[in-house]
C-alpha positions as CSV (number, residue, x, y, z in Angstrom):
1,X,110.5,-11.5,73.7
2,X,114.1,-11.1,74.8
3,X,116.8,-13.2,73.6
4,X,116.6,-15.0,76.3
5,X,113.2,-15.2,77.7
6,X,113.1,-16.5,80.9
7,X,110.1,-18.3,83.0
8,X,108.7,-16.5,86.1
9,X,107.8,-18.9,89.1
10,X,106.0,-17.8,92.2
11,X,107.4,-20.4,95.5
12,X,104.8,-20.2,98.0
13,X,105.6,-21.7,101.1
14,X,106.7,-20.8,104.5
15,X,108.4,-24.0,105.5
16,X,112.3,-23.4,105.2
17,X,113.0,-27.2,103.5
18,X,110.6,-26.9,101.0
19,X,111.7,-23.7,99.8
20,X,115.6,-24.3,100.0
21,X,115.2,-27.3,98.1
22,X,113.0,-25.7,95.4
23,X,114.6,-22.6,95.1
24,X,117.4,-24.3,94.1
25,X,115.7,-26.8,92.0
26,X,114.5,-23.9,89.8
27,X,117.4,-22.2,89.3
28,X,118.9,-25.5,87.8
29,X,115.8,-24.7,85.2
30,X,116.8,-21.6,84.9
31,X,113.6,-20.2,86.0
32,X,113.6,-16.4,87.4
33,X,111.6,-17.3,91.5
34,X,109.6,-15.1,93.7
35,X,109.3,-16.4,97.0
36,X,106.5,-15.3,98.6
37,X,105.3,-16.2,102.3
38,X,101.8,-15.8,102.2
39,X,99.2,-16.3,99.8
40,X,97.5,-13.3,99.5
41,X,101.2,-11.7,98.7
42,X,101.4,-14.4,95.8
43,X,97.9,-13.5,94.9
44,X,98.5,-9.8,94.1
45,X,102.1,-10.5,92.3
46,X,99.8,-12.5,90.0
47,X,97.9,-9.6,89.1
48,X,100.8,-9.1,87.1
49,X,100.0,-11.1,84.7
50,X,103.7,-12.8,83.8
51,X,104.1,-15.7,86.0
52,X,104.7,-19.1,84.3
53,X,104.8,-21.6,87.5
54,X,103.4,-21.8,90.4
55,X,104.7,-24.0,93.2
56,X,102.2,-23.7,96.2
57,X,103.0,-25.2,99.6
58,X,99.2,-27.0,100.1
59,X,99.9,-26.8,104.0
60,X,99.8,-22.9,103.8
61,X,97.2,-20.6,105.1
62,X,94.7,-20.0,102.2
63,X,96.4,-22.2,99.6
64,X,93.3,-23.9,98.0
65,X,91.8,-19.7,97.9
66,X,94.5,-18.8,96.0
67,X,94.1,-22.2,93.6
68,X,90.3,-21.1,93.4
69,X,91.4,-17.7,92.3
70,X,94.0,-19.0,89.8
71,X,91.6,-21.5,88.4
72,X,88.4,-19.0,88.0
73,X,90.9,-16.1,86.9
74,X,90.3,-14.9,83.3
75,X,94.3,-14.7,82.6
76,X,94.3,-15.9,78.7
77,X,97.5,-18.0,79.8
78,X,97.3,-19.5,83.1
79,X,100.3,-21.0,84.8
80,X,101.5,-24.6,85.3
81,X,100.4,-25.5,89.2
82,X,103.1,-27.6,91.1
83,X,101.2,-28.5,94.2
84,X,103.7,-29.7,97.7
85,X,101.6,-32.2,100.0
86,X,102.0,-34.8,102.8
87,X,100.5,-37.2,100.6
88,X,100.3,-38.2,96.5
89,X,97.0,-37.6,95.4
90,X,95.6,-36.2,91.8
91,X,93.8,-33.1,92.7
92,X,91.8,-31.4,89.4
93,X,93.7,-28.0,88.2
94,X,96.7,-29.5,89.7
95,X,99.4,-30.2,86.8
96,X,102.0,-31.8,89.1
97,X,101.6,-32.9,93.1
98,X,105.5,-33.0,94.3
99,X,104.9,-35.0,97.7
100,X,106.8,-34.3,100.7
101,X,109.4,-34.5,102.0
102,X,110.9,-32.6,98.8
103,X,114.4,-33.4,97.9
104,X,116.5,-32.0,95.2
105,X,115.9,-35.3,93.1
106,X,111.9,-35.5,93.5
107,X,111.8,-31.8,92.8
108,X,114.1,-31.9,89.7
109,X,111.5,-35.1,88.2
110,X,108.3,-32.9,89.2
111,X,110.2,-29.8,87.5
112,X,110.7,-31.8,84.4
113,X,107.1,-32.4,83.8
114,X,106.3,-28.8,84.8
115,X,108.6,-27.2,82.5
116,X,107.3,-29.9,79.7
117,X,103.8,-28.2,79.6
118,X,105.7,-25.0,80.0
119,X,106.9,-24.8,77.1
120,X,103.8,-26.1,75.3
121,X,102.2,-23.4,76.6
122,X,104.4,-20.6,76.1
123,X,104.7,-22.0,72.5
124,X,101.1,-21.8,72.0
125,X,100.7,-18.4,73.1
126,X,103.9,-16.4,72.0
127,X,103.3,-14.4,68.5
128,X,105.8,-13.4,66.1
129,X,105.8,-10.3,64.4
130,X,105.6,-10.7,60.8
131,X,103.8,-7.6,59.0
132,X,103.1,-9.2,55.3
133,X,101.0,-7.8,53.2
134,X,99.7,-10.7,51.4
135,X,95.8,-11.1,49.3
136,X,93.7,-13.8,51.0
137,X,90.6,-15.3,49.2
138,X,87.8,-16.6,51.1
139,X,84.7,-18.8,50.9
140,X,82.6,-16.5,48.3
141,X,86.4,-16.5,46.1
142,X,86.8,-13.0,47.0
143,X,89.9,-11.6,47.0
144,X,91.5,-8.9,49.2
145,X,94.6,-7.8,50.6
146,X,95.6,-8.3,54.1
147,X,98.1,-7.7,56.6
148,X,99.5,-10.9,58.6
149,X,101.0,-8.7,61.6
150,X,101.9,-12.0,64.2
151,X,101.8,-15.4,63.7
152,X,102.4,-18.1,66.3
153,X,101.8,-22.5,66.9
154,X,98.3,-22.2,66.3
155,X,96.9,-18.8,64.4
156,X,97.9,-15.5,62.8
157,X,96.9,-11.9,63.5
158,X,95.7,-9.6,60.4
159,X,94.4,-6.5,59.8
160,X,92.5,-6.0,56.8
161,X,90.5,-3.2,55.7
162,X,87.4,-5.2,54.3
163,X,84.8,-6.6,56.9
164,X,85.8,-9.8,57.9
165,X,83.1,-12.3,59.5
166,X,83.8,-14.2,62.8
167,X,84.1,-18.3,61.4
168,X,84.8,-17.2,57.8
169,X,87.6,-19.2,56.1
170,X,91.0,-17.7,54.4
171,X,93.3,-18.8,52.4
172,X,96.7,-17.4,51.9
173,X,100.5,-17.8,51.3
174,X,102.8,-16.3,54.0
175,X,105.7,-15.3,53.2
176,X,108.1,-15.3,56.5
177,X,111.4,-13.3,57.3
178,X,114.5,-15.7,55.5
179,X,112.7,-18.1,54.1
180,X,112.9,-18.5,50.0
181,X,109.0,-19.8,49.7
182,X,105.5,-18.6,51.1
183,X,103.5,-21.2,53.2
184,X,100.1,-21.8,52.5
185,X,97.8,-21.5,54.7
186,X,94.3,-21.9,55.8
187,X,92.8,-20.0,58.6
188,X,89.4,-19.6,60.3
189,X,88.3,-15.9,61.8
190,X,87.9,-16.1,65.4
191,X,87.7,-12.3,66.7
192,X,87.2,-9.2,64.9
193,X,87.6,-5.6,66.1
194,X,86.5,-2.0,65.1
195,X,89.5,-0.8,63.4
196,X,90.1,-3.6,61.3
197,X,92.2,-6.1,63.1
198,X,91.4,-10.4,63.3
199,X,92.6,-13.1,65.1
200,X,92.8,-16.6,63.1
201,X,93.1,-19.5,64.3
202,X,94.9,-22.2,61.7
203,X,92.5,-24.8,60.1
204,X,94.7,-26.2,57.0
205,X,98.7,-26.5,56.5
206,X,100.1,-28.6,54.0
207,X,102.2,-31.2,55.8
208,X,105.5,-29.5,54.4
209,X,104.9,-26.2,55.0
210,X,103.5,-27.0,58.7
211,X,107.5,-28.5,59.5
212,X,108.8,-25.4,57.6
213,X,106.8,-23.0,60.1
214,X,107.4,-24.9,62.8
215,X,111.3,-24.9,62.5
216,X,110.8,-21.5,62.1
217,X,108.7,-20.9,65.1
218,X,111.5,-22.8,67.2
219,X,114.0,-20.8,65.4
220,X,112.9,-17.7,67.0
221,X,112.1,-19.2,70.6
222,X,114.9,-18.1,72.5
223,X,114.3,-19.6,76.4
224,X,117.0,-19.3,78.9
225,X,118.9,-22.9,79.1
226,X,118.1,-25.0,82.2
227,X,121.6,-26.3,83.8
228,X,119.5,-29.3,83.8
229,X,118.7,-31.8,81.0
230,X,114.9,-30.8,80.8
């Protein structure tokens, strides 16, 4: 992640007021745009696999395709959905419904809870490499030396070269990059692969050490500022 990260938004829509006024809207959240006119253009841009926001004109050609795509994709991050439509209505998969007509105002408030779960989102997902060599124990008390090569909100990744179970439990002290002390930490197996490398997902943090790691985390999140107060 670059110093300053930012979020990537696909605008579909065709009608000239929605997208003037959301264009701009986004770029007051600092949020990189891609207008694209049809759907099936939007569709292959997301084959790319780095698009945060979707803001989908419900009155295009093949907008509720392009949500069924989204929605049954097997992208391990999917993006926050803004949906623009006549009328207010909670549609399932839909995050946010901005209704029409949009202004600069109602899009900034629909923006603000879209960039909200953004950020959840993008904090649950991003890993930070750490490569610690640290010894973990686990449930039979044996003891063994790992490597803690990522960590993130909600698990670490490790190579090791014993043969770790999927659902086995580990427990460890992580020692991170300017920090004095270790946190300790306890951390179920969730994937395995060939060559030795895990993904853990966090069971156990003392209290303490979970608001140390988590200023830390935030330390290291560097997201383009909105112009905006998000």
């Amino acid at each position: 992640m670059t110093p300053e990260m930012t979020f990537e938004c696909l605008l579909v829509s065709r009608n000239p007021a929605v997208v003037c006024s959301m264009d701009q809207v986004l770029t007051d959240f600092a949020i990189s745009t891609r207008i694209c006119c049809t759907s099936l253009e939007a569709a292959s841009r997301l084959e790319e696999g780095s698009t945060d926001l979707i803001v989908i004109d419900l009155d295009e050609k093949c907008a509720w395709e392009l949500l069924q795509e989204i929605w049954h994709s097997r992208l391990k991050q999917k993006p926050t959905i803004v949906a623009v439509a006549a009328e207010a209505q909670t549609i399932p998969g839909i995050h946010v419904v901005l209704r029409k007509p949009v202004t600069k105002e109602s899009g900034t408030r629909s923006l603000r809870v879209a960039y909200s779960r953004m950020l959840q989102e993008h904090r649950k997902h991003v890993r930070y490499a750490v490569m610690a060599l640290v010894q973990a124990t686990d449930e039979q008390n044996r003891t063994f030396g790992v490597t803690v090569t990522n960590i993130g909100d909600g698990g670490i990744g490790l190579t090791s070269r014993e043969t770790l179970k999927i659902g086995s439990i580990l427990t460890l002290h992580l020692p991170l990059p300017g920090l004095e002390h270790s946190i300790a930490i306890q951390a179920r197996v969730m994937w395995t692969r060939q060559y030795g490398a895990a993904g853990c997902e966090f069971i156990r943090i003392p209290p303490l050490d979970l608001n140390i790691m988590h200023d830390w985390l935030r330390g290291r999140c560097r997201i383009k500022k909105p112009l905006v107060d998000s």
